[in-house]
N, C-alpha and C positions, 0 to 999 in steps of 0.2 A: 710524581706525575699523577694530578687527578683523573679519574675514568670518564669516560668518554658515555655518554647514558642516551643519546639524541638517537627518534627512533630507524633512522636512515643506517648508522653501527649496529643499533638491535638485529636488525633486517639481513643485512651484509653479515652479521658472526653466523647467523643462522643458516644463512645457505653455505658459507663455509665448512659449520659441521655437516651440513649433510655432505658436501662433496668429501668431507674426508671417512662420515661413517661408507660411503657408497665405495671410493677406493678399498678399503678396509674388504669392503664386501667380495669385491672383485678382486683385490690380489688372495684374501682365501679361496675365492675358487678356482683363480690360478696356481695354487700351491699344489690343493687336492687335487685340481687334473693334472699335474705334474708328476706327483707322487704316483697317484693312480695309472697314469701311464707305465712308470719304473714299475709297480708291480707287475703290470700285464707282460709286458717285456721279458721282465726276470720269470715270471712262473711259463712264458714259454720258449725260454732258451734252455730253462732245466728239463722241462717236458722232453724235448730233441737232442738233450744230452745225454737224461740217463739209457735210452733206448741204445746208448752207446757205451755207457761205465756202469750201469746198473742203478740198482734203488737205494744203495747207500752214499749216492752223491750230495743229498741233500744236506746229510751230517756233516763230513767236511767243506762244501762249500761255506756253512753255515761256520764251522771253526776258524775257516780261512778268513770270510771275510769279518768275520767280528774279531778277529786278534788287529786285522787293518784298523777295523773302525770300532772301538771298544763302545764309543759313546751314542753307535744308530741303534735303538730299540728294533727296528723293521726288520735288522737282517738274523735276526733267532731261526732256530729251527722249526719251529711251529712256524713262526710266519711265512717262510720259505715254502711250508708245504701248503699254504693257505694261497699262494703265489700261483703255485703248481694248479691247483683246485680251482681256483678264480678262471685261469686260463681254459681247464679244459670243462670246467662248466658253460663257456661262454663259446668252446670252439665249434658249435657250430657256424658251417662259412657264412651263411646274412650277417650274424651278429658278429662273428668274427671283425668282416669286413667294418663293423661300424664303431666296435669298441678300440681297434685297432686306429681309426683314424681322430681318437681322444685327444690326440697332439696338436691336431691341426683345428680342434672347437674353436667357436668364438666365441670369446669369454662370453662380451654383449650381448651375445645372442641367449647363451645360458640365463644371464641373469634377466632376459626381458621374457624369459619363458616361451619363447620360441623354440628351442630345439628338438631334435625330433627325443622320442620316448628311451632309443639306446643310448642315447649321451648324456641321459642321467644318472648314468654309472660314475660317473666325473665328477659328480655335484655330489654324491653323498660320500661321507667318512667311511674310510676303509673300515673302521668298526662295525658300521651297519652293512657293508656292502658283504664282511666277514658272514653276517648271521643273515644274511639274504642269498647267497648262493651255498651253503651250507646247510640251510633247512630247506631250502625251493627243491619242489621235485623237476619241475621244467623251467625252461625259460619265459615262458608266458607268468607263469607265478612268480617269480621272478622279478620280472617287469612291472607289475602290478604292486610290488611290493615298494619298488623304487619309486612309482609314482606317485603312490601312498605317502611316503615318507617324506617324498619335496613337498607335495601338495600338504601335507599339514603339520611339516613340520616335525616328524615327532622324533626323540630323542632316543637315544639307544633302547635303553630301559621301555619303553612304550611300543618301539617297532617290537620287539624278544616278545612282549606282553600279546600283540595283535598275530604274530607268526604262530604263537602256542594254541590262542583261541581260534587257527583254522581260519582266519578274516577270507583269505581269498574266497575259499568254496562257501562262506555262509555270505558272501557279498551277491548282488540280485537276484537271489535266490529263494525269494518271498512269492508266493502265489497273489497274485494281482489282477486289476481289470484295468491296469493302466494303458495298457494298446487302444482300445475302446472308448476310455471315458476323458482322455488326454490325448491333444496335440503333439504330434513329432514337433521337436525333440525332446519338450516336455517330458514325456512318456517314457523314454529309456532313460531320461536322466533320476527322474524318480522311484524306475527300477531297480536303477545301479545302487540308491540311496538303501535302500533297504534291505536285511536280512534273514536268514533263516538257518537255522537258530540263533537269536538274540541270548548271549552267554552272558549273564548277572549273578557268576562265582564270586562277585564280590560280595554278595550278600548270602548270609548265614542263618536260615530261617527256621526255626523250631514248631512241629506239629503240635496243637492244632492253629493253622494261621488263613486268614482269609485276604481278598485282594489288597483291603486297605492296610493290610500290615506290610504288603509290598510295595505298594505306594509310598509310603511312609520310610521303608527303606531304602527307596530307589534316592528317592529327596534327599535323603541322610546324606548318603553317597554321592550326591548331584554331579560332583568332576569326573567318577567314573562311568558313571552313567552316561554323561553324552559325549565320556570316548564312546562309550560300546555304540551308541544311536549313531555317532561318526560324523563328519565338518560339517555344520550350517546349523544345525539346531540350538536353539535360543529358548530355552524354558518361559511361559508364561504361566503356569500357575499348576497347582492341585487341585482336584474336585471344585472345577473352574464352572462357577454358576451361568446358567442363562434363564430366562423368564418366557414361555411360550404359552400365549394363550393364558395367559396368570397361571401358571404352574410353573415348576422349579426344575430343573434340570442340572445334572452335575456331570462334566467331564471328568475322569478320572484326573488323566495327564493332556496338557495344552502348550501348543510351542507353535512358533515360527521357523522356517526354513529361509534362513537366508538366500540360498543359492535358486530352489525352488521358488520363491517368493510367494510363498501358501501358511497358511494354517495348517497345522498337523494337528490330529486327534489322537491320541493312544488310548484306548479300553486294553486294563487288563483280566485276564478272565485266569482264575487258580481253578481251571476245570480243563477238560477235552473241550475241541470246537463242536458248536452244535451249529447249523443254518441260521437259529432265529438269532444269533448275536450281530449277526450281516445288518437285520430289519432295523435295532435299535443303532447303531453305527450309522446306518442313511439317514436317519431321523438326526441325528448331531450334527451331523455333515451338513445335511441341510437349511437349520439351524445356525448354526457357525456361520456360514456361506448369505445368510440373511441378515443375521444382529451384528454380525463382526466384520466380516471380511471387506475389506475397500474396492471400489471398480477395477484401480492398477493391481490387485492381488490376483493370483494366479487360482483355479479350483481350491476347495478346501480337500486335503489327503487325511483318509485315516486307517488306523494298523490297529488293527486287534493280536493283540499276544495273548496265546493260549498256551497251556502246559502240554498238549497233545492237538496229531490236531489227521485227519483220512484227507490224502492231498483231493481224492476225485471228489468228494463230498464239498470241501474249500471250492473249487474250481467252480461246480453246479453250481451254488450259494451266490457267487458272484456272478456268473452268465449273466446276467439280466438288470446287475446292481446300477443304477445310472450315477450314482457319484464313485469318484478314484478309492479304493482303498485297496488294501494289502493283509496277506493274512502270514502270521509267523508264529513259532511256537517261541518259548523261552524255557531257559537251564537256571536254574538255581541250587546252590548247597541246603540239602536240609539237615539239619541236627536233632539229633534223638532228645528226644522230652527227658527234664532231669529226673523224673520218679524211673526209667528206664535206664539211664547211665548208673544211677546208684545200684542195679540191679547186674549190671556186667559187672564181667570178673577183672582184674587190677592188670595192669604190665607184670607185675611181683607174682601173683596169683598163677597166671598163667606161665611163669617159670619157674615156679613151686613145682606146678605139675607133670610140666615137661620134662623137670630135673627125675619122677618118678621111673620114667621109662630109658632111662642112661645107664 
């Protein structure tokens, strides 16, 4: 049988894979909210039972039903109490009432992104849902974590990575003059965006080092770097030139905000904040916002990161600043200079000596 090549078949297979990748889509997240239901269920029927046989019910439930069904991974004894946990992390009654009615989700509605923020308990893999009510101190952190994780996406290994670096409490929690110099909702969206402190432990930097060796590492790094800066940021350049008045000017770091639909500026400064880094930041902004920026583009944003930074002092600095920006510190690993390393004493050395006092 020869193939069929005429573009009316090309056309027709193609919407056929889509509707079978979009089933695909959809009976996964009918599975997981399936599943995810039987958890909730199961962690709180044991909840209501041990208050009746005690707290070694969990072991034998767990012997019982894994001799029935040798081949479900789910029903372990850890997972059983991950069951128990999931439940009474969530038993407060709002949220009760809403993870409780996971059975009755509409699929379509999950997948159009519609639903409301507790039914995204449904949509992510009990793996993640494991390491999200397990490290949340509340259920607001909680939730933020969930929506994190739809909204981009991120894989086991990345949510563990964001939970450890604190993301909820350093998320808009950057000193700003965006109320002021930005449109609702503009303005909290661009809040939300940015953080304080900006954690770059991926980078391992040896004294003595100035900005541009940060610069240079960040770029090295570029995929974790704009995890840490977070969804929408689009790098356009390093020490990104503009020409004012015939002189030269250099952005450190230069990107685009998809979601914001702006220029972003980054200065970074390997000092404490001082006032007058605010002056030269408006002058780039407003620069930016003349030689680059299109009509359709939203204000130009910019963030100065500092290694220290007096929040009142940031605050005063900006009162008065008429373009958007944002002030945050940043964390980085530093490593002791080699002529110093060779000067501490060994792992071996220092149990040489320990071994003296045994």
């Amino acid at each position: 049988m020869s193939r069929i090549t005429n573009n009316e078949y090309k056309i027709w297979i193609t919407q056929l894979k889509q509707r079978v990748y979009s089933t695909q889509i959809k009976a996964s997240i009918a599975v997981n909210s399936a599943l995810i239901q039987f958890y909730w269920d199961l962690g709180k029927s044991i909840s209501e039972k041990e208050n009746i046989w005690g707290s070694k019910l969990i072991e034998q439930v767990a012997n019982d039903l894994q001799s029935e069904f040798p081949e479900i991974k789910g029903l372990s004894r850890s997972n059983l109490f991950y069951c128990k946990q999931f439940y009474r992390f969530y038993s407060d009654e709002l949220v009760q009432q809403a993870v409780g009615q996971l059975q009755n989700t509409d699929i379509e509605s999950i997948n159009n992104g519609t639903s409301k923020s507790q039914q995204l308990v449904a949509q992510i893999p009990w793996g993640h849902n494991i390491l999200i009510f397990t490290k949340s101190k509340e259920i607001e952190e909680a939730f933020f974590y969930l929506n994190q994780t739809k909204e981009n996406n991120w894989g086991r290994e990345t949510l563990a990575l964001q939970i450890k670096s604190d993301l909820y409490n350093r998320s808009g929690k950057a000193i700003t003059n965006f109320k002021n110099t930005l449109p609702d909702p503009l303005s909290d969206l661009a809040q939300q965006t940015l953080k304080d402190p900006y954690n770059f432990d991926f980078l391992t930097m040896t004294k003595p080092f100035v900005e541009r060796d940060i610069e240079n590492q960040l770029i090295k790094h570029i995929t974790k770097f704009l995890l840490e800066l977070g969804k929408g940021f689009a790098f356009i350049g390093q020490q990104y030139h503009l020409q004012v008045s015939e002189k030269d000017y250099y952005l450190d770091l230069f990107f685009y905000h998809t979601r914001l639909k702006c220029y972003v500026v980054i200065e970074l400064k390997n000092t404490a904040f001082t006032p007058e880094y605010t002056g030269k930041l408006n002058f780039y902004l407003s620069a930016v916002d003349s030689l680059v920026k299109q009509p359709d583009d939203n204000p130009t944003i910019g963030i100065l990161l500092c290694r220290d930074k007096d929040s009142i002092e940031a605050e005063f600095a900006l009162r008065d600043i008429g373009k958007p920006m944002g002030i945050s510190e940043f964390t980085l690993v530093e490593q002791l200079p080699d002529n110093l390393k060779s000067s501490l004493p060994t792992i071996e050395e220092i149990e040489q000596q320990l071994t003296k006092f045994d």
